[in-house]
C-alpha positions as CSV (number, residue, x, y, z in Angstrom):
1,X,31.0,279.0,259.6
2,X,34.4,278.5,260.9
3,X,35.8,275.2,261.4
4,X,35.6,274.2,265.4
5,X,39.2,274.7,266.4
6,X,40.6,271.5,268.5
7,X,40.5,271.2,272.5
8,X,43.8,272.3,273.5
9,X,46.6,269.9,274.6
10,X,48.3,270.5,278.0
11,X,51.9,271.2,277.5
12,X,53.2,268.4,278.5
13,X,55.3,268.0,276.1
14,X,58.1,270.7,275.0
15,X,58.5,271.6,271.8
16,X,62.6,270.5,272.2
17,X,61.0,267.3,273.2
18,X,59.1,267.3,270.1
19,X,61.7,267.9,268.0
20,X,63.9,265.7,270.0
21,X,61.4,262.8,269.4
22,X,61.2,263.3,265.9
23,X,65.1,263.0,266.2
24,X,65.0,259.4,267.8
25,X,62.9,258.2,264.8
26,X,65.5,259.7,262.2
27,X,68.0,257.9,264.3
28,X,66.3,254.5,264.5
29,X,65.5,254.6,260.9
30,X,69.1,255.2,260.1
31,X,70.4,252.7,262.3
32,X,67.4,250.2,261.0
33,X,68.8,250.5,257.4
34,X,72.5,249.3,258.3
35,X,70.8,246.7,260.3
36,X,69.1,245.5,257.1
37,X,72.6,245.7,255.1
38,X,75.5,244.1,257.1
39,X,77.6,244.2,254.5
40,X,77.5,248.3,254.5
41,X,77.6,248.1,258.1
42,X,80.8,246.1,258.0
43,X,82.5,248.5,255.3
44,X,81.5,251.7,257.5
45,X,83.2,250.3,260.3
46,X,86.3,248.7,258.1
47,X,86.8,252.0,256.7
48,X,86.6,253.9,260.4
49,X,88.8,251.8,262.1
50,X,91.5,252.7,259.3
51,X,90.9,256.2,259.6
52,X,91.6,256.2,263.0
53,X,94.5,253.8,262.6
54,X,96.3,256.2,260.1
55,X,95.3,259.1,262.1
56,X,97.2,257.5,265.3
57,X,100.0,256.5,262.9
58,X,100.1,259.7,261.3
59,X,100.4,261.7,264.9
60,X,102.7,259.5,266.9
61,X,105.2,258.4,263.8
62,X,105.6,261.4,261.8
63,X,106.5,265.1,263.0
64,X,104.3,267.5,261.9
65,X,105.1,269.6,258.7
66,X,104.9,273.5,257.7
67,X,101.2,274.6,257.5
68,X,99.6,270.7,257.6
69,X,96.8,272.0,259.9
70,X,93.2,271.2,258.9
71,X,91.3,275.0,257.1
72,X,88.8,274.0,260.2
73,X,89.3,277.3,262.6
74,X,88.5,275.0,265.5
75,X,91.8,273.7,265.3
76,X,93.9,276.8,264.0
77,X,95.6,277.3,267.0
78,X,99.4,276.2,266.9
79,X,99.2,273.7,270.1
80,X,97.4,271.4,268.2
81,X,100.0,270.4,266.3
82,X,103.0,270.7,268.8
83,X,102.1,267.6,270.1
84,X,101.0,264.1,268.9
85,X,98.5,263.4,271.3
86,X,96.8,266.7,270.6
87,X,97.2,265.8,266.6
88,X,95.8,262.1,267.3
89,X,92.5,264.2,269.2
90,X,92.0,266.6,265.9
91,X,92.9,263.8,263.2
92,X,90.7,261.1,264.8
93,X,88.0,263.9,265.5
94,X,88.2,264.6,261.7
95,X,88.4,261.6,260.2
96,X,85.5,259.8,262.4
97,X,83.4,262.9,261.4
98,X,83.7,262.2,257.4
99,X,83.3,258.5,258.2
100,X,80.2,259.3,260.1
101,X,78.6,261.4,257.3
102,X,79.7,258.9,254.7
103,X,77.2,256.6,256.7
104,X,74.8,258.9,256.4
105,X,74.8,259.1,252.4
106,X,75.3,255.4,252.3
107,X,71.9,254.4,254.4
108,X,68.5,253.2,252.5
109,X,66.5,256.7,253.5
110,X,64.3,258.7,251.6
111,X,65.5,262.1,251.0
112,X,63.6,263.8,253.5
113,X,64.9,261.2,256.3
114,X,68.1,261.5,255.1
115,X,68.4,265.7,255.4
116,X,67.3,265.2,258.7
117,X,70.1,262.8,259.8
118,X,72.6,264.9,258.2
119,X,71.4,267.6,260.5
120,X,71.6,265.0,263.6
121,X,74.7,263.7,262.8
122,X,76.1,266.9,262.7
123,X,74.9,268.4,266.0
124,X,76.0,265.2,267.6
125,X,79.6,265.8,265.4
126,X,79.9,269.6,266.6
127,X,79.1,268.7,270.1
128,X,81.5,266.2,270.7
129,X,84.7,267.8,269.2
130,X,87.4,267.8,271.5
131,X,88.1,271.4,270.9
132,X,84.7,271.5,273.4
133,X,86.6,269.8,276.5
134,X,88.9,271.4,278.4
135,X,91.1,268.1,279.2
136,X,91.0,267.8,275.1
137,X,91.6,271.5,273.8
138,X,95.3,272.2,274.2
139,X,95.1,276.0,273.5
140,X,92.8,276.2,276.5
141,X,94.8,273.8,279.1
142,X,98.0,276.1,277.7
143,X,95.9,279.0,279.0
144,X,95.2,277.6,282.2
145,X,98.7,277.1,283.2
146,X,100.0,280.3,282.0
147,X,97.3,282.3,284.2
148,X,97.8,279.5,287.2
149,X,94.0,279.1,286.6
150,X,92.5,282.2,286.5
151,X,91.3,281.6,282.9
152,X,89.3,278.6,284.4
153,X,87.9,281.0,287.7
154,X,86.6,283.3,285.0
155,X,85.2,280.6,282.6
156,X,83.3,279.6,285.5
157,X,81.8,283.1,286.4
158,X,80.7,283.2,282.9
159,X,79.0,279.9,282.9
160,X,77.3,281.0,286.0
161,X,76.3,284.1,284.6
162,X,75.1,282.7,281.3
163,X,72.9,280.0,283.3
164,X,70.8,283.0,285.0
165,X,70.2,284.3,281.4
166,X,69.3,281.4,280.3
167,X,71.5,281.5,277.2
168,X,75.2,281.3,275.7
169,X,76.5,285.2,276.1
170,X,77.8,286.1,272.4
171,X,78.3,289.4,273.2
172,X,79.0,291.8,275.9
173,X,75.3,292.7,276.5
174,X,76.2,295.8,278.7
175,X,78.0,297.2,276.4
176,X,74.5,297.9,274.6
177,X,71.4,299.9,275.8
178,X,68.1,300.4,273.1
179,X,68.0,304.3,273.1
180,X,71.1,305.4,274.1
181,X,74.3,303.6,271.5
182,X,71.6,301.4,269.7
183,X,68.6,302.2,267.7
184,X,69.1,306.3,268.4
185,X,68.2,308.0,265.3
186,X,65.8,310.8,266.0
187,X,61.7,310.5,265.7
188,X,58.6,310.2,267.8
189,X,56.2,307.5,268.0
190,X,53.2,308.7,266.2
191,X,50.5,305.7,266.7
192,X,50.4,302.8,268.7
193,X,48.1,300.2,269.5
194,X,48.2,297.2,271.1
195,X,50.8,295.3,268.9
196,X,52.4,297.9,267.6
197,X,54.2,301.3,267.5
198,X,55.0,303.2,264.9
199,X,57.8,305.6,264.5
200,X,58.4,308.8,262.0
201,X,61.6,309.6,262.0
202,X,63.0,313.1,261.9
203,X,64.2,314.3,258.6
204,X,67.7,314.7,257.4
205,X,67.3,317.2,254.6
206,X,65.7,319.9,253.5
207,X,63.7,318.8,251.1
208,X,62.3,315.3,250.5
209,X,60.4,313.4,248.5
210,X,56.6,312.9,248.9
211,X,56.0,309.9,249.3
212,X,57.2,308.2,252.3
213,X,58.5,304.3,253.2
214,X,57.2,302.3,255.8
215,X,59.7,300.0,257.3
216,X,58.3,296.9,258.3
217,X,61.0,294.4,260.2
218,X,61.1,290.9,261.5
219,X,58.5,290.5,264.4
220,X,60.4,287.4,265.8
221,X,63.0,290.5,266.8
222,X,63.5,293.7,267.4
223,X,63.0,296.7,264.3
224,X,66.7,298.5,265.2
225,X,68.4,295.7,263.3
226,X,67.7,298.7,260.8
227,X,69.1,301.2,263.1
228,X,72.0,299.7,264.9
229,X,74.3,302.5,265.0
230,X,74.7,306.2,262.8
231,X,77.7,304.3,260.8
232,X,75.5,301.0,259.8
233,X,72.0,302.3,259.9
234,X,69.4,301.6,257.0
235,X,67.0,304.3,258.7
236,X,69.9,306.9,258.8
237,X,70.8,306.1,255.2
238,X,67.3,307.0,253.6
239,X,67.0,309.5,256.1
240,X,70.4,311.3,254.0
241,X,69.0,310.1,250.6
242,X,66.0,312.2,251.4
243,X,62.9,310.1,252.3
244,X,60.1,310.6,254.6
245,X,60.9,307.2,256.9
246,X,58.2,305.4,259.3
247,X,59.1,302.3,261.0
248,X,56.6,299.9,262.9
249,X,57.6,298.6,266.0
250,X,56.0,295.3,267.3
251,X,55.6,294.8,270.8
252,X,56.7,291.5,273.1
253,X,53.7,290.2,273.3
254,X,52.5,288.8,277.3
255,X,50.4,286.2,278.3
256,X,47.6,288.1,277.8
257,X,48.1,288.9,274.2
258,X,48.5,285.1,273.8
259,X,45.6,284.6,271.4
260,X,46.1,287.2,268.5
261,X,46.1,285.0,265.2
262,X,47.8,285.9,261.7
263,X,45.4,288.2,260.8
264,X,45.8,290.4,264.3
265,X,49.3,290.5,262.6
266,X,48.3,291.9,258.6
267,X,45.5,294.1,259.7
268,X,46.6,295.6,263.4
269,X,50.3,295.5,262.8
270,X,51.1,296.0,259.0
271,X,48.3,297.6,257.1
272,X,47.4,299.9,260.1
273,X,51.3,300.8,259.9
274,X,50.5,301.6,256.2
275,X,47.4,303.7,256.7
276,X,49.2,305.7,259.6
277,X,52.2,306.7,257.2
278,X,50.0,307.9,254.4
279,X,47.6,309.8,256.3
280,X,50.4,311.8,258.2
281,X,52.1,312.0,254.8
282,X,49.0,313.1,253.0
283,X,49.9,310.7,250.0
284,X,47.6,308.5,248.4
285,X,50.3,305.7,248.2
286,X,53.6,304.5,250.2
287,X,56.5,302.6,249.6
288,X,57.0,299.9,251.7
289,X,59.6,297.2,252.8
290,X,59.8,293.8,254.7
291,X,62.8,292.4,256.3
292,X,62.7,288.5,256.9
293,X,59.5,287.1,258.2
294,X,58.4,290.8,258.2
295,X,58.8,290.7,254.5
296,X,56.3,287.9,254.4
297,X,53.9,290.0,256.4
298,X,53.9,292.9,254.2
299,X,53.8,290.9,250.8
300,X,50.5,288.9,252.5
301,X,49.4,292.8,253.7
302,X,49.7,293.9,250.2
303,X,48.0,290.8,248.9
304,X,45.1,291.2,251.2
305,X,45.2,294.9,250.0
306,X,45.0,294.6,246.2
307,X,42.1,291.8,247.1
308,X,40.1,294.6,248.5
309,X,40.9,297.3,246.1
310,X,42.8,299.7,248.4
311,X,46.0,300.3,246.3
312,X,48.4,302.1,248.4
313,X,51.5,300.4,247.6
314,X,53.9,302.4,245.2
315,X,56.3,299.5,245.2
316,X,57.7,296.6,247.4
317,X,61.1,295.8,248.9
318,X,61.9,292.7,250.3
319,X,64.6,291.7,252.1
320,X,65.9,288.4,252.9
321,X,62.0,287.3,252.9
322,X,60.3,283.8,252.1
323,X,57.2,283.9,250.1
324,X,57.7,280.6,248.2
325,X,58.7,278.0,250.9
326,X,59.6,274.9,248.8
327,X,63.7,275.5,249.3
328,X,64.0,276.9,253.5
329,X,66.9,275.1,254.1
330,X,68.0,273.1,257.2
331,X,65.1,274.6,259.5
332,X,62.2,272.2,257.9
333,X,64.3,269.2,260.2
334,X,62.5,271.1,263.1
335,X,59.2,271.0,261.4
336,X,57.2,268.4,260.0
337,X,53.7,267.3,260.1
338,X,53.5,266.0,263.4
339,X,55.4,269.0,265.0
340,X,52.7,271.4,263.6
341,X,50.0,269.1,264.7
342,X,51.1,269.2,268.1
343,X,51.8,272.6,268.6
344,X,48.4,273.3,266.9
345,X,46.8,271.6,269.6
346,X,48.9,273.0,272.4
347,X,48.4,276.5,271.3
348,X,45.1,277.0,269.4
349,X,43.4,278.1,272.5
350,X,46.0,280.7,273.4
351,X,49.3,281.2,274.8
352,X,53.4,282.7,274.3
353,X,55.7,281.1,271.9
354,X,59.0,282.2,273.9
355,X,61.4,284.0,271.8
356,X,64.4,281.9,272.9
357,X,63.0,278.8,271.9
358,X,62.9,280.6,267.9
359,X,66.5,282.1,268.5
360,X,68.1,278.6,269.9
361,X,66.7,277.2,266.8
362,X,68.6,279.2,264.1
363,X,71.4,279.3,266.5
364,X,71.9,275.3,266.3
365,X,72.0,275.9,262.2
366,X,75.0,277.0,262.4
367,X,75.9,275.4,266.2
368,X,79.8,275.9,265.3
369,X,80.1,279.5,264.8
370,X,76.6,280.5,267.3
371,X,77.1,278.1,270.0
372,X,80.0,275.8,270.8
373,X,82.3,279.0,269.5
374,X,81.0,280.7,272.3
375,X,81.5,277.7,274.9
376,X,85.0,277.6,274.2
377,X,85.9,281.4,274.2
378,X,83.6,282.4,277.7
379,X,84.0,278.7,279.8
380,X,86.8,276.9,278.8
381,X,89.2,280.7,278.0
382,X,87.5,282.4,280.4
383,X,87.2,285.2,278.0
384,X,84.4,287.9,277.6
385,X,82.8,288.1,274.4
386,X,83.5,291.2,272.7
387,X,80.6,294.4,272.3
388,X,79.2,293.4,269.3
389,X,76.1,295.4,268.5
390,X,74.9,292.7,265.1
391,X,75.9,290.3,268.4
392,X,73.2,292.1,270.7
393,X,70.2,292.6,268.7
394,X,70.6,289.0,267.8
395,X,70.1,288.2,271.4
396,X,67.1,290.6,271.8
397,X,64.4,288.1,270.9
398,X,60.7,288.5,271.0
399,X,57.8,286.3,271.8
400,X,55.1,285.4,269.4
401,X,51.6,284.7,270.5
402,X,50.5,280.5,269.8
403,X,47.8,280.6,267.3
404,X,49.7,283.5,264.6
405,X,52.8,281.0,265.4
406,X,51.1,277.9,264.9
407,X,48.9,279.3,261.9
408,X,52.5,280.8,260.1
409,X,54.4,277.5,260.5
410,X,51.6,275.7,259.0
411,X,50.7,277.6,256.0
412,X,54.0,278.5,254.7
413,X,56.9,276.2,256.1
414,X,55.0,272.7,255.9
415,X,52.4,273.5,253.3
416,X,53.0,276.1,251.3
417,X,50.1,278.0,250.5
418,X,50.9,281.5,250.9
419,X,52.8,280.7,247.0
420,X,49.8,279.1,246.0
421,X,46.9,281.5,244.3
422,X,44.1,281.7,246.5
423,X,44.6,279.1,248.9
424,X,44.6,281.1,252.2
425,X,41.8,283.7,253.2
426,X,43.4,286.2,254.9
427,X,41.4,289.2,256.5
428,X,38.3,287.4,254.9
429,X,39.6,287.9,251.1
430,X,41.5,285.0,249.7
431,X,45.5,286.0,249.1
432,X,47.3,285.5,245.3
433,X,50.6,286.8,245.2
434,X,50.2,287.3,241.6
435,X,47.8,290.5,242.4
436,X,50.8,292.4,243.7
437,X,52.1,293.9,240.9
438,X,53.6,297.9,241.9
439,X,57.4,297.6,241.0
440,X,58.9,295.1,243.6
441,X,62.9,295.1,244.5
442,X,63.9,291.6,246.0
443,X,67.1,291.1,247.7
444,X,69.5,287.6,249.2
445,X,72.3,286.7,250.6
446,X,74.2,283.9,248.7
447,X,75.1,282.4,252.4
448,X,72.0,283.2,254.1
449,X,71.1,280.1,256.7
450,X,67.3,281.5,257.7
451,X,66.2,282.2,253.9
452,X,68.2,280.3,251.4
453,X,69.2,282.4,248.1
454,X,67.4,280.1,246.2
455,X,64.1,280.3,247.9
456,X,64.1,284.3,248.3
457,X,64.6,283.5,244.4
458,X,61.6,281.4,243.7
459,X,59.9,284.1,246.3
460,X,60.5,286.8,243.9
461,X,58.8,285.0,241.1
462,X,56.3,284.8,243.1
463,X,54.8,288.4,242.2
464,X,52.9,289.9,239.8
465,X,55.4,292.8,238.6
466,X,58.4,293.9,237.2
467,X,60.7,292.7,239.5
468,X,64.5,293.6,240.3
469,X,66.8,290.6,242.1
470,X,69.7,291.5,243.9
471,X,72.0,288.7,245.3
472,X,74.0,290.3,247.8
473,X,77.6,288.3,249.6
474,X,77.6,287.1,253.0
475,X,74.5,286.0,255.2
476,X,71.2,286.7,256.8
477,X,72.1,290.1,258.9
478,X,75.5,290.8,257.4
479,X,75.1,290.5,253.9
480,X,71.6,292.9,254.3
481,X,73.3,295.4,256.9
482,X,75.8,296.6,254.8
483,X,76.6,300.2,254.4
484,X,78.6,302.0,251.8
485,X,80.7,303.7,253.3
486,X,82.4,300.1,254.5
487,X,83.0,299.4,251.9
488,X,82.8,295.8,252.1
489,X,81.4,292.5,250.3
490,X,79.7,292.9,246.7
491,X,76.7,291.6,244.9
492,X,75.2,290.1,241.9
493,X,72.4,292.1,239.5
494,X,70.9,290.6,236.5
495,X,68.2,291.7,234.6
496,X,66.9,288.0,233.6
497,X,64.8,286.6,235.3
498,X,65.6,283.3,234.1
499,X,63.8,279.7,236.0
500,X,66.9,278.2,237.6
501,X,68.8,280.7,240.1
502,X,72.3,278.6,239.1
503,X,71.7,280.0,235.7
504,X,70.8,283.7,237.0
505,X,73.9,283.6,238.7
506,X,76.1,282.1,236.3
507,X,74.5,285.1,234.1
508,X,74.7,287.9,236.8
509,X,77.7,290.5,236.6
510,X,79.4,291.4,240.3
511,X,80.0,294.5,241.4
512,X,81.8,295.4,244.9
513,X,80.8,297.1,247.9
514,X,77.4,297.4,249.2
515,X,74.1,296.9,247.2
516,X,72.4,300.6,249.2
517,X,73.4,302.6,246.4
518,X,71.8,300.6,243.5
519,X,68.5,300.0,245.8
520,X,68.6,303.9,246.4
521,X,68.6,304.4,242.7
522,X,65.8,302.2,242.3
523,X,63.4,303.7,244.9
524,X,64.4,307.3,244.3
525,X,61.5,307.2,241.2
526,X,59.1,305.7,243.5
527,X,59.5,308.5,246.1
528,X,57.9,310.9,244.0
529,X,58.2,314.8,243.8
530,X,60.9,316.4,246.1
531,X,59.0,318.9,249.3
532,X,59.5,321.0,251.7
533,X,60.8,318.6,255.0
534,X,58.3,318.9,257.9
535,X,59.4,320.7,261.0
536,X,56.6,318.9,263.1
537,X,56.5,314.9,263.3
538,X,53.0,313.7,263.4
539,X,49.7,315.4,262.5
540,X,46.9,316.5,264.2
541,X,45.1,313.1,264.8
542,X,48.6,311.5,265.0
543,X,50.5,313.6,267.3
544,X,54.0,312.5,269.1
545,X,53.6,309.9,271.6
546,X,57.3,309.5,273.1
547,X,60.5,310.0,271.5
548,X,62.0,307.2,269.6
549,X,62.5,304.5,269.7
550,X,59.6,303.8,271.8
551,X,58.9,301.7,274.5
552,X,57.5,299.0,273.0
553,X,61.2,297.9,271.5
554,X,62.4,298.6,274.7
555,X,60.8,295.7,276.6
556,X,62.7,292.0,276.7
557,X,61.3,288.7,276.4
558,X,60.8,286.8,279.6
């Protein structure tokens, strides 16, 4: 018998205060360990009131010199170095930040305390630059004059504006519409239920091969991150390369929805996705692929699968996905023991995760380049952002419901067990990684911020197979969305699959341009015998429900 779940807590408590909280105690415990070591207290300080003196010195003594300006892009602009005070503001804002981060290294913490300061001290750093104040940021005061104010009369519409949406605009989000410049390539719906859609899309080619793929994306957003527009599309690309493509489409979930778990997600949403796709292919097996968190899905999917003895995988990709949680990178600082406990309790019996409150997150990651970037270019500028579809979609959240949330925080970021054999029971089998052994294609991004290279990685070592890693450049969204035809970045292949990533990579061979082509090479083996294209999306128990891309994609979180 199942395990009596706890009586839920009222939300009194919001999970920013949470975190917040668990903030204050990284704080205190820093502050505590100077306390107990004057000495290192008193050198800190020496050495930051030197800084600052040399930094006064250095603006108000000496004229500035060809090309001295910091690499930081914050202060790139020319008017802060035309005049001392404005240097003094930039030096001293440098200089008391590397002091401040040196204090941070020199404290008595354990490691875990002490990445979670770093973190602190950093938001607290890149909030207070003086790029982020208008009496402070000479570039925008310049701007101000020259426009007798209008810059600051338009800053202030935008901050308006971007209070009634309830977040930072980093885009021009009417430049955009689901349907009709985003997410347009041509299919029906097929099969829907109540958490998800799914989507064939029209063929391409004549012929095609067999055996379809089955797109599965991240269900913290919205599936057209794979079918943004016809020049960067991943669904218009296999389309051309010949294969059969289905994608599943999760829905925003509402209030009411508020108690599907985990399991809602692998049997309702992923394996029926599966099942749909091979029956209107009329194939015993499909390929499949998982982007992100909806990477993690499918691999527990086809885990779950192998357990019951339904092979219908031909092979796996995974992109940008976390199987193996050890290495996450800065986003365990939001979550520790006590912040799962809480929201446990707070959401066991039901309720909606928002998805703002899981985009503001991985926003603050990088808060330079996804937040303060922003304040400075729309309210202090008075400048719209530019129509920026990667921009858009990234803004298109989607709510979770509590207990899946509370259950996926639990089992992989603070404990692990998805990479450990048999220590979850999903869909009433027990899950082991190790069973999923089709032919598996892993991909990273060397500056990914959501799933470190080095845990996608371990991840891959994870499964059973023969496995193909492919490190791609750039990050989470750019360094995956990256079509040929751009020509841009390049990425890392090597054979080895050697323990330490540094040595894989110090191993690897680098080849430019976009990694599509060798993952197209790859899967084309795996898509079986070439056909006859169908005319007529759907079959006769699955026949078109609306044209894509569906409504479900089409409806915003609250």
């Amino acid at each position: 018998m199942a395990k009596p779940l706890p009586p839920a807590l009222p939300l009194e408590e919001t999970p920013t205060q949470q975190v917040m909280a668990s903030f204050a105690d990284t704080y205190r415990a820093w502050m505590e360990s100077f306390l107990a070591r004057p000495d290192a207290m008193v050198e800190q300080q020496r050495r930051f009131y030197e800084a600052q003196v040399q930094a006064w010195q250095h603006a108000f003594t000496e004229p500035p010199k060809e090309g001295e300006a910091p690499a930081d892009k914050r202060f790139a602009a020319p008017e802060w170095n035309q005049h001392p005070l404005f240097r003094y503001y930039r030096d001293a804002y440098l200089a008391a930040s590397t002091a401040m981060m040196q204090s941070v290294e020199a404290a008595t913490l354990d490691e875990p305390t002490r990445e979670r300061m770093r973190f602190v001290m950093r938001q607290y750093l890149d909030a207070t630059s003086p790029s982020n104040f208008l009496a402070t940021n000479p570039e925008a005061l310049k701007e101000a004059a020259e426009s007798g104010g209008d810059t600051l009369v338009k800053g202030y519409a935008n901050l308006v504006a971007d209070l009634g949406k309830g977040h930072v605009s980093m885009t021009d989000e009417s430049a955009f519409e689901v349907g009709r410049n985003v997410g347009t390539t041509k299919g029906s719906v097929v099969f829907e239920n109540g958490l998800i859609q799914v989507i064939q899309y029209a063929p391409q080619t004549a012929r095609v091969h067999e055996t379809p793929i089955v797109l599965v994306p991240p269900c913290i957003n919205k599936f057209y991150i794979m079918d943004l527009q016809p020049d960067n599309s991943l669904v218009g690309f296999l389309l051309a390369q010949g294969h059969t493509v289905f994608m599943v489409s999760w829905r925003n979930v509402k209030e009411d929805q508020g108690s599907l778990t985990w399991d809602d997600y692998i049997a309702e949403g992923v394996i029926a996705g599966l099942e749909v796709a091979r029956k209107i292919a009329k194939t015993r097996k499909v390929n499949a692929l998982g982007f992100c968190v909806g990477g993690t899905l499918l691999a527990t999917a086809v885990a779950v699968l192998e357990a019951q003895g339904r092979k219908i995988v031909e092979s796996l990709t995974l992109l940008t996905t976390l199987l193996d949680f050890r290495d996450v990178g800065e986003i365990k600082v939001f979550i520790d023991k006590a912040f799962v406990d809480k929201r446990e309790q707070q959401l066991c019996g039901g309720g909606i995760v928002p998805g703002r409150e899981l985009a503001s997150s991985f926003s603050f990651l990088r808060a330079n380049d996804l937040v303060w970037a922003y304040v400075v270019n729309n309210y202090l500028r008075g400048k719209s952002p530019p129509a920026f579809d990667l921009l858009y979609w990234n803004s298109d959240s989607t709510n979770l419901p509590g207990p899946m949330y509370a259950y996926y925080i639990r089992h992989t970021y603070l404990e692990n067990n998805l990479a450990k054999p048999d220590a979850l029971a999903v869909c009433g089998v027990p899950v082991d990684l190790k069973r999923i052994t089709m032919p598996a294609f892993v991909f990273s991004a060397r500056e990914d911020h959501i799933v470190p290279w080095h845990g996608g990685y371990a991840s891959a070592r994870c499964l059973g197979g023969p496995v193909t890693f492919t490190l791609g450049a750039s990050g989470h969204i750019a360094g995956t969305i990256n079509p040929p035809a751009k020509g841009k970045r390049s990425f890392w292949s090597n054979a080895k699959r050697v323990a330490d990533p540094r040595k894989w990579l110090e191993q690897a061979e680098e080849t430019p341009g976009s990694w599509w082509p060798t993952w197209s090479k790859w899967l084309k083996p795996h898509g079986g015998k070439l056909v006859a294209a169908r005319k007529v999306l759907g079959d006769a128990r699955h026949k078109p429900i609306e044209p894509a891309p569906g409504r479900y994609v089409k409806e915003r979180a609250e």
